[in-house]
VOVEX-647754 format. One record per residue (C-alpha): x, y negated, z; residue in one letter. Coordinates in steps of 0.2 Angstrom, whole numbers, plus 5000, padded with zeros to 4 digits. Each point is the difference from the previous one (the first is absolute). Layout:
<recs>
+------+------+------+------+
!   c1 !   c2 !   c3 ! code !
+------+------+------+------+
!    X !    Y !    Z !    a !
...
+------+------+------+------+
</recs>
This chain:
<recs>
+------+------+------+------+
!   c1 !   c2 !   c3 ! code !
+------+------+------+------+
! 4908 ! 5213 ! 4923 !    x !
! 4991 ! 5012 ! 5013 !    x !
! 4998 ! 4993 ! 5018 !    x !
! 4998 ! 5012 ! 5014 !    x !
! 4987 ! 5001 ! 5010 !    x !
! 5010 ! 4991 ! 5014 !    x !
! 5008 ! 4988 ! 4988 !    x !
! 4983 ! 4993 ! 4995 !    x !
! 4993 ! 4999 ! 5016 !    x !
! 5016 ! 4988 ! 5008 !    x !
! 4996 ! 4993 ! 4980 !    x !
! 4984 ! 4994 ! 5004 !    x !
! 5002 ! 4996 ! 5018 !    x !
! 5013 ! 4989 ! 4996 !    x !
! 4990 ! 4990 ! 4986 !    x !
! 4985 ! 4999 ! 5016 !    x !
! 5011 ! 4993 ! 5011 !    x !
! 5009 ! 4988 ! 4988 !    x !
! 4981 ! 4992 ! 4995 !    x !
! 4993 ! 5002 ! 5018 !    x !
! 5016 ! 4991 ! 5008 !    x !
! 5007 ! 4990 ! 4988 !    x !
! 4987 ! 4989 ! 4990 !    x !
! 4992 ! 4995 ! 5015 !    x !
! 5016 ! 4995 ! 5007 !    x !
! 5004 ! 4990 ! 4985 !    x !
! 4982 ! 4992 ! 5001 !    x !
! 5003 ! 4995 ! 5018 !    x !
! 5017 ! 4995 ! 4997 !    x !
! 4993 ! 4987 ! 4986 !    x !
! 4987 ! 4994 ! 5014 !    x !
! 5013 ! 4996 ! 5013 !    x !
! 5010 ! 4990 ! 4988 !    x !
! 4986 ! 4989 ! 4996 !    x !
! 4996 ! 4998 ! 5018 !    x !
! 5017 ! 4994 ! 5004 !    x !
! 5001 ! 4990 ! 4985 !    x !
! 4984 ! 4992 ! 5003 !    x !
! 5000 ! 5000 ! 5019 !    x !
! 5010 ! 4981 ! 5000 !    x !
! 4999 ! 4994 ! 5017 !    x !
! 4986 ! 5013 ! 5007 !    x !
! 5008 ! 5013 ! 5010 !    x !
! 4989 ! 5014 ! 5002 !    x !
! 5000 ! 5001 ! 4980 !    x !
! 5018 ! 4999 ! 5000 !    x !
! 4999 ! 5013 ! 5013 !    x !
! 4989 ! 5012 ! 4994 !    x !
! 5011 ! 4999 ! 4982 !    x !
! 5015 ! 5003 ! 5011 !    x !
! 4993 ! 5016 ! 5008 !    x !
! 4991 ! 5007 ! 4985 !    x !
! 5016 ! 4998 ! 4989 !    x !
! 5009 ! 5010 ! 5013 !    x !
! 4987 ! 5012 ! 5000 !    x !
! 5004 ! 5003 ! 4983 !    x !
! 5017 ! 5002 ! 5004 !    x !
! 4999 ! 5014 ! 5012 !    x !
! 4987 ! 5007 ! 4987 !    x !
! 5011 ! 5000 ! 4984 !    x !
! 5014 ! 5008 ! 5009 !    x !
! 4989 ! 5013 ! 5010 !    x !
! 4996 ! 5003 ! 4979 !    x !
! 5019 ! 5001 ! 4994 !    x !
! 5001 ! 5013 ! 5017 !    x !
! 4986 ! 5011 ! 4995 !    x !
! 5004 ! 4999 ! 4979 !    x !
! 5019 ! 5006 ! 5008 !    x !
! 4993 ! 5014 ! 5009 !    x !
! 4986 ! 5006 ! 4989 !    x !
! 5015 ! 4997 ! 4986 !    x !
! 5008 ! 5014 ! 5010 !    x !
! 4988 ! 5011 ! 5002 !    x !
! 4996 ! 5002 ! 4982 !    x !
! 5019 ! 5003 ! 4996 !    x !
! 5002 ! 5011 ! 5012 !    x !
! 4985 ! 5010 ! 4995 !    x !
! 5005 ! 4999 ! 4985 !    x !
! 5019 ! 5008 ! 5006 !    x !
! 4989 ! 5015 ! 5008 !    x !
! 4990 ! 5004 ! 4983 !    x !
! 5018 ! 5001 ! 4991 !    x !
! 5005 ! 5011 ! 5013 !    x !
! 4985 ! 5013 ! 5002 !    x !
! 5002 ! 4999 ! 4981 !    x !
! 5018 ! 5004 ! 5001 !    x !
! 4996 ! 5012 ! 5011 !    x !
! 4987 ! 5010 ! 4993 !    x !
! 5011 ! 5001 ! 4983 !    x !
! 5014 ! 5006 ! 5009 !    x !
! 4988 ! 5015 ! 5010 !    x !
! 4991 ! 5002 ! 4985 !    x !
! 5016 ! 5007 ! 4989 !    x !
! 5006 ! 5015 ! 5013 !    x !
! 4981 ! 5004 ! 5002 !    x !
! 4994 ! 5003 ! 4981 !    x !
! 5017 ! 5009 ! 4997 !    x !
! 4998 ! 5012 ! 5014 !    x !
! 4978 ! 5000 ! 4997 !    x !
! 5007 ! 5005 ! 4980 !    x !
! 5013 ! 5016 ! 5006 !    x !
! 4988 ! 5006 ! 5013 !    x !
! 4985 ! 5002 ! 4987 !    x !
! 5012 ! 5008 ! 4988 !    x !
! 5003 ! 5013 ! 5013 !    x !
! 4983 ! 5001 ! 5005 !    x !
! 4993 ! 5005 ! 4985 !    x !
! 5014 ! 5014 ! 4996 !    x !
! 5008 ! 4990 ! 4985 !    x !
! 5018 ! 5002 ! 5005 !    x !
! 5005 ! 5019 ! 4998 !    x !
! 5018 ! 5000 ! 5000 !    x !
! 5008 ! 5001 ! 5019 !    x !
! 5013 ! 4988 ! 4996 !    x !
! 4989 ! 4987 ! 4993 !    x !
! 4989 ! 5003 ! 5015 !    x !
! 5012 ! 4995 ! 5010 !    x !
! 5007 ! 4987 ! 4990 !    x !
! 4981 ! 4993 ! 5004 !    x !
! 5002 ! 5003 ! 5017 !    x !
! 5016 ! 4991 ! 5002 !    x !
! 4992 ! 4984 ! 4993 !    x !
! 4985 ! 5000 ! 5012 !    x !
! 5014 ! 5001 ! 5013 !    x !
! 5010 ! 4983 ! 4994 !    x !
! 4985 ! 4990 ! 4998 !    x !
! 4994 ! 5005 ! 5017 !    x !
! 5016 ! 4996 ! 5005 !    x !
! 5000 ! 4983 ! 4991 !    x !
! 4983 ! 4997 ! 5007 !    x !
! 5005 ! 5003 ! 5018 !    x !
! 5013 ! 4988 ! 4998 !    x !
! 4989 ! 4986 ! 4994 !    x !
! 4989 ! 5003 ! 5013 !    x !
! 5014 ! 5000 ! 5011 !    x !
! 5009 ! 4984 ! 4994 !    x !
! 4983 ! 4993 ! 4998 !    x !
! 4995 ! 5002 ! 5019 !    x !
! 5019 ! 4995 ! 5007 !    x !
! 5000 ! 4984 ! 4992 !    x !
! 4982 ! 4997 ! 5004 !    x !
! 5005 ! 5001 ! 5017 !    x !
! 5015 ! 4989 ! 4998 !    x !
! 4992 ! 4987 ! 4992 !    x !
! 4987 ! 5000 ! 5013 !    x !
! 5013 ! 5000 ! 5015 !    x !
! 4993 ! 5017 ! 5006 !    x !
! 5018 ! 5008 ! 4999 !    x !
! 5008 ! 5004 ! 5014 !    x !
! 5018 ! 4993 ! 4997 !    x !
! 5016 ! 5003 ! 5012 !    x !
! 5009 ! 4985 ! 5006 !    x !
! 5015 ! 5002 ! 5004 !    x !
! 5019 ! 4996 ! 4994 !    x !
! 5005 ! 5010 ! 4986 !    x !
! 5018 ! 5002 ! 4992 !    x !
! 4999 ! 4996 ! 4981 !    x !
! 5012 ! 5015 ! 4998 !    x !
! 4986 ! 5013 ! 5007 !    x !
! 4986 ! 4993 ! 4990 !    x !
! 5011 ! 5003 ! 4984 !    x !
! 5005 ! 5017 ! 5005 !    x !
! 4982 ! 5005 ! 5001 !    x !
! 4996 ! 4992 ! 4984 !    x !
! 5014 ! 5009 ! 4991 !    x !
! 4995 ! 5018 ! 5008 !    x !
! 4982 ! 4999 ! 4993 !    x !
! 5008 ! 4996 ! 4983 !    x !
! 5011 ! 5015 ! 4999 !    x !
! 4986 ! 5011 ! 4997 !    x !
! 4993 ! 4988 ! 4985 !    x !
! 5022 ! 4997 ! 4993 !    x !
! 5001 ! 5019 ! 5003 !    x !
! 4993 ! 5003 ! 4983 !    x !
! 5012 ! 4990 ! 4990 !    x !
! 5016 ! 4990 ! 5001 !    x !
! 5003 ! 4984 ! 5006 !    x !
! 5014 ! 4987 ! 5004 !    x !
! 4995 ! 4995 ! 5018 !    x !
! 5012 ! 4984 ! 5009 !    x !
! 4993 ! 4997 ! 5018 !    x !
! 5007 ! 4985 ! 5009 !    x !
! 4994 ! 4996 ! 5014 !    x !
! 5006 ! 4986 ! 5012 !    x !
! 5004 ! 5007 ! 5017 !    x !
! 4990 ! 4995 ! 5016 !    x !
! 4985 ! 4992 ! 4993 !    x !
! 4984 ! 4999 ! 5011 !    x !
! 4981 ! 4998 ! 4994 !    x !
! 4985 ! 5002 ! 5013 !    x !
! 4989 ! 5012 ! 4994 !    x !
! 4992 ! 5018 ! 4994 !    x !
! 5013 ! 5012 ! 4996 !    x !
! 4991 ! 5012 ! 4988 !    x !
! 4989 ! 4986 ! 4992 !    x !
! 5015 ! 4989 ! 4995 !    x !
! 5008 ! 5017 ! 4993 !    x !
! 4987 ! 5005 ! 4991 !    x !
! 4998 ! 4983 ! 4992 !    x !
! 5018 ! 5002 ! 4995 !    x !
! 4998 ! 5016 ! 4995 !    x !
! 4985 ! 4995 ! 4988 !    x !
! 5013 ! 4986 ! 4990 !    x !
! 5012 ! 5014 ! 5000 !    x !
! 4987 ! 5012 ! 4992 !    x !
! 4996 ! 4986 ! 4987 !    x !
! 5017 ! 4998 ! 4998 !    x !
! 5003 ! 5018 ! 4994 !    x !
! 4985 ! 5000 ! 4991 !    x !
! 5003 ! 4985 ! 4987 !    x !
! 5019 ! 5005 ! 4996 !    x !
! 5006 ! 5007 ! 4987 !    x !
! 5003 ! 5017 ! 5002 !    x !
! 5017 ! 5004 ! 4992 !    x !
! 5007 ! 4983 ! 5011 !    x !
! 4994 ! 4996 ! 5016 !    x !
! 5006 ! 4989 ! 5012 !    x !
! 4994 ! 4995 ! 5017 !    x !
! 5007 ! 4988 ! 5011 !    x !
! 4993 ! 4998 ! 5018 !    x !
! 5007 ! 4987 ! 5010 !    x !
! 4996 ! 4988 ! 5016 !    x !
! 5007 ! 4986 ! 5004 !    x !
! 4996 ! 4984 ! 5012 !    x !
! 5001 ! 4983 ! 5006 !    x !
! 4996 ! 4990 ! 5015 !    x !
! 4981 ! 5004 ! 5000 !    x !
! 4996 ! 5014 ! 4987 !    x !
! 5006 ! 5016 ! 4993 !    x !
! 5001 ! 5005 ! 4983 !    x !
! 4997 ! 5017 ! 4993 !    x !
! 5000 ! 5001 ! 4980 !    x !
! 4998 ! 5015 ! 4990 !    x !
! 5006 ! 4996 ! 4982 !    x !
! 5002 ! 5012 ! 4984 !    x !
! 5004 ! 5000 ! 4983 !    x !
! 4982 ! 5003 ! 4992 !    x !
! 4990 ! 4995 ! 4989 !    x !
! 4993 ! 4983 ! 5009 !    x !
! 4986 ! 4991 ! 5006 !    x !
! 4993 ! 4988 ! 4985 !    x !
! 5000 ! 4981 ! 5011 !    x !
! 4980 ! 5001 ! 4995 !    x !
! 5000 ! 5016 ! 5009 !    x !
! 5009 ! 4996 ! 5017 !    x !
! 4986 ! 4989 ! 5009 !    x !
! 4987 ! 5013 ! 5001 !    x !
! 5007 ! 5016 ! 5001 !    x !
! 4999 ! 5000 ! 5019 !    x !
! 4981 ! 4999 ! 4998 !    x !
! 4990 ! 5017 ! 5001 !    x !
! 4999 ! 5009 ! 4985 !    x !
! 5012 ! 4991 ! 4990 !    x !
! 5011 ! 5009 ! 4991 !    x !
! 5016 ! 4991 ! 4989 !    x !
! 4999 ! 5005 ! 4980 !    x !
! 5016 ! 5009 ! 5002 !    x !
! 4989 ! 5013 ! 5011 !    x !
! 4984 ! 5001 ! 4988 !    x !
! 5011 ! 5001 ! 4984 !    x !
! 5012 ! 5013 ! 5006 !    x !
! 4985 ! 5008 ! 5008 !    x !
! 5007 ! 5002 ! 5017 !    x !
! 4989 ! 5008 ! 5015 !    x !
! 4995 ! 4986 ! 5012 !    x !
! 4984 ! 4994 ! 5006 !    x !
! 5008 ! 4982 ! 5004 !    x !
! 4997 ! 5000 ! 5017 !    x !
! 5018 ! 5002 ! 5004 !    x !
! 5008 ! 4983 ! 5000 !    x !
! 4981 ! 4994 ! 5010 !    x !
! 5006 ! 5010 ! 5013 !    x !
! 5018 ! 4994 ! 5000 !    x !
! 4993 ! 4980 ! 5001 !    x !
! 4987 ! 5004 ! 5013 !    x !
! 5014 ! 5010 ! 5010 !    x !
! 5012 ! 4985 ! 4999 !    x !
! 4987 ! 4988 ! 5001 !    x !
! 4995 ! 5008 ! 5017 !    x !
! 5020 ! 5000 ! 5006 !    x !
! 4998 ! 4981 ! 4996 !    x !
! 5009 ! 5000 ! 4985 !    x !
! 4999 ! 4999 ! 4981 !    x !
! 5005 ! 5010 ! 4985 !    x !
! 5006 ! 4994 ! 4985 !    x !
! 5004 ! 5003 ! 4981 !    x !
! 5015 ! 4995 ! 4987 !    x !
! 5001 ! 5007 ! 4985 !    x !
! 4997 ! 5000 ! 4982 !    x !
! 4995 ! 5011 ! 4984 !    x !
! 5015 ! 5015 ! 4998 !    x !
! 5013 ! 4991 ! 5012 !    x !
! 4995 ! 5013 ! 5016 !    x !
! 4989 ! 4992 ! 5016 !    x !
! 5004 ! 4993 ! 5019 !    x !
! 4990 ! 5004 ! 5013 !    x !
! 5004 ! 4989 ! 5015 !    x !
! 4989 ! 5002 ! 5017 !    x !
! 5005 ! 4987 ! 5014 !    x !
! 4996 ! 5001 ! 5017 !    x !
! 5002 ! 4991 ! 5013 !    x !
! 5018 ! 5003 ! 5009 !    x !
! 5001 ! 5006 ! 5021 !    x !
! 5013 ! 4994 ! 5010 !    x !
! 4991 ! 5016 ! 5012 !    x !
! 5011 ! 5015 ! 5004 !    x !
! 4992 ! 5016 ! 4990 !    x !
+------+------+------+------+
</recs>
C-alpha cells in the first residue's frame, strides 16, 4: 500500500508521540505504584505516589486526545487525496477528449465538412460537461464550507415543488413520462428557495435518468407531521443495490445502474442535494432495492412561520 506524502508524515508523528508520551507514562506510572505500595505509614511517599500516579493520569488521557486528533487528521487527509484524485480523473477525461479533436483539426486530418463539424460539436459537450463540473465542484465546495449565502425565510412546500417540476420540463421534454404530484397543502420550511428546488430538481433528473424508457413513472409528493416535512420522489426503475445506497451521497460516487447503462453523470449531483439539505438542517434518505424502482425522501424541518 502507497501512503501519501501527508499520510506518512501524521504516520510517523503518531508513532513519535506514542513512544515520546506513552512509555514514559507507563514507566512513571509503575514508580507511583511502588511508592504508594511501599510508602506504609510515611506520608510524603504516600504523597508523592499519589501525585505522580495522577500525573500519569492527566498524561495517558492528554495521549488518548492527541492519538484521537492526529487519528483524524490522517483520515481526513486521507479523504482529501481520494478527492483530488477523484478529481483530477474526472477533469482529466473532458480534457484529453477535447486535447485529441482539437489536434485532429490542427493538423488537417478531418476533410469532410460534416465530420468537421461532427468534431466540433464534441469539443463543445465536453466543454460543456467540464464547465459543469467545475461548476458543481465550486457550489458545493462553498456549501460544505458554509460560504453560501442561503435565504431564510418561510417557504410554501407547494412553490419549492413547482420550481422543481419547471426545471424538469425541459429534461421530460424529450420523452414520455407518467408524472403524479401530490402535494399536501400549506406546508412551511425556513429556507433558500432556489437551492431547495434545485436539490429536488437534481432527484427528479436522477429519477428520469434511471427509468425505463418505454415506462416511466414519477411520483412527487410532501407530506408532514408535527415537526418535519416530507418530500419523496419515488419511480419505477431499475433500483439501488442496499450495498450501494450508503455512499452514493459521497462525491464521485456513482450507483452500478449509472456505470453499466453508461449514463452521463459526474456524481456530484446527489453531493450537492445532501450538502443542500444538510444546510436546511435536514436529512436525505434512500429506500429501494435492485429492479423494484427508488424513494428519495428529503426532510426538513417544518415552520409554523407564515410565507
Amino acid at each position: 500500500m502507497i501512503r501519501s506524502p501527508t499520510t506518512t508524515f501524521l504516520y510517523r508523528a503518531r508513532l513519535i508521540f506514542m513512544l515520546a508520551a506513552l512509555i514514559p507514562t507507563v514507566l512513571m506510572t509503575a514508580i507511583g505504584i511502588i511508592l504508594v505500595a511501599t510508602g506504609g505509614a510515611k506520608f510524603v511517599g504516600v504523597v508523592a505516589g499519589i501525585l505522580v500516579l495522577a500525573f500519569c493520569a492527566t498524561a495517558l488521557t492528554g495521549y488518548v486526545m492527541g492519538t484521537i486528533f492526529v487519528t483524524r487528521g490522517a483520515s481526513l487527509a486521507a479523504v482529501q487525496n481520494e478527492f483530488l484524485s477523484s478529481v483530477s480523473h474526472e477533469l482529466r477525461t473532458p480534457l484529453t477528449s477535447i486535447r485529441m479533436f482539437i489536434d485532429t483539426l490542427r493538423e488537417g486530418r478531418v476533410q469532410d465538412p460534416a465530420e468537421r463539424q461532427r468534431c466540433l460539436t464534441v469539443i463543445n459537450q465536453e466543454l460543456t460537461r467540464l464547465d459543469g463540473l467545475v461548476g458543481k465542484l465550486i457550489e458545493l465546495s462553498k456549501i460544505e464550507s458554509s460560504h453560501a449565502a442561503f435565504d431564510r425565510r418561510p417557504l410554501l412546500v407547494s412553490d419549492i415543488v413547482e420550481d422543481a417540476l419547471a426545471s424538469f420540463e425541459a429534461i421530460k421534454f424529450s420523452g414520455n413520462v407518467e408524472l403524479q404530484v401530490k402535494v399536501d397543502p400549506g406546508l412551511v420550511v425556513v429556507g433558500d428557495r432556489a437551492a431547495l428546488a434545485q436539490a429536488l430538481g437534481n432527484l427528479l433528473g436522477n429519477a428520469w435518468k434511471y427509468t425505463r424508457p418505454d415506462d416511466k413513472k414519477i411520483e412527487v409528493g410532501a407530506t408532514a407531521d408535527a415537526k418535519h416535512v416530507y418530500i419523496t420522489i419515488t419511480d419505477n426503475g431499475v433500483g439501488i443495490p442496499r450495498a450501494e445506497q450508503a455512499v452514493i451521497f459521497e462525491k464521485f460516487q456513482r450507483g452500478s445502474a449509472g456505470l453499466d447503462g453508461g449514463s452521463p453523470g459526474s456524481g456530484l449531483g446527489l453531493a450537492l442535494v445532501r450538502a443542500v439539505v444538510k444546510a436546511h438542517h435536514g436529512k436525505v434518505d434512500v429506500r429501494s432495492e435492485s429492479d423494484r424502482g427508488a424513494r428519495m425522501r428529503i426532510v426538513l424541518p417544518r415552520s409554523s412561520e407564515a410565507p
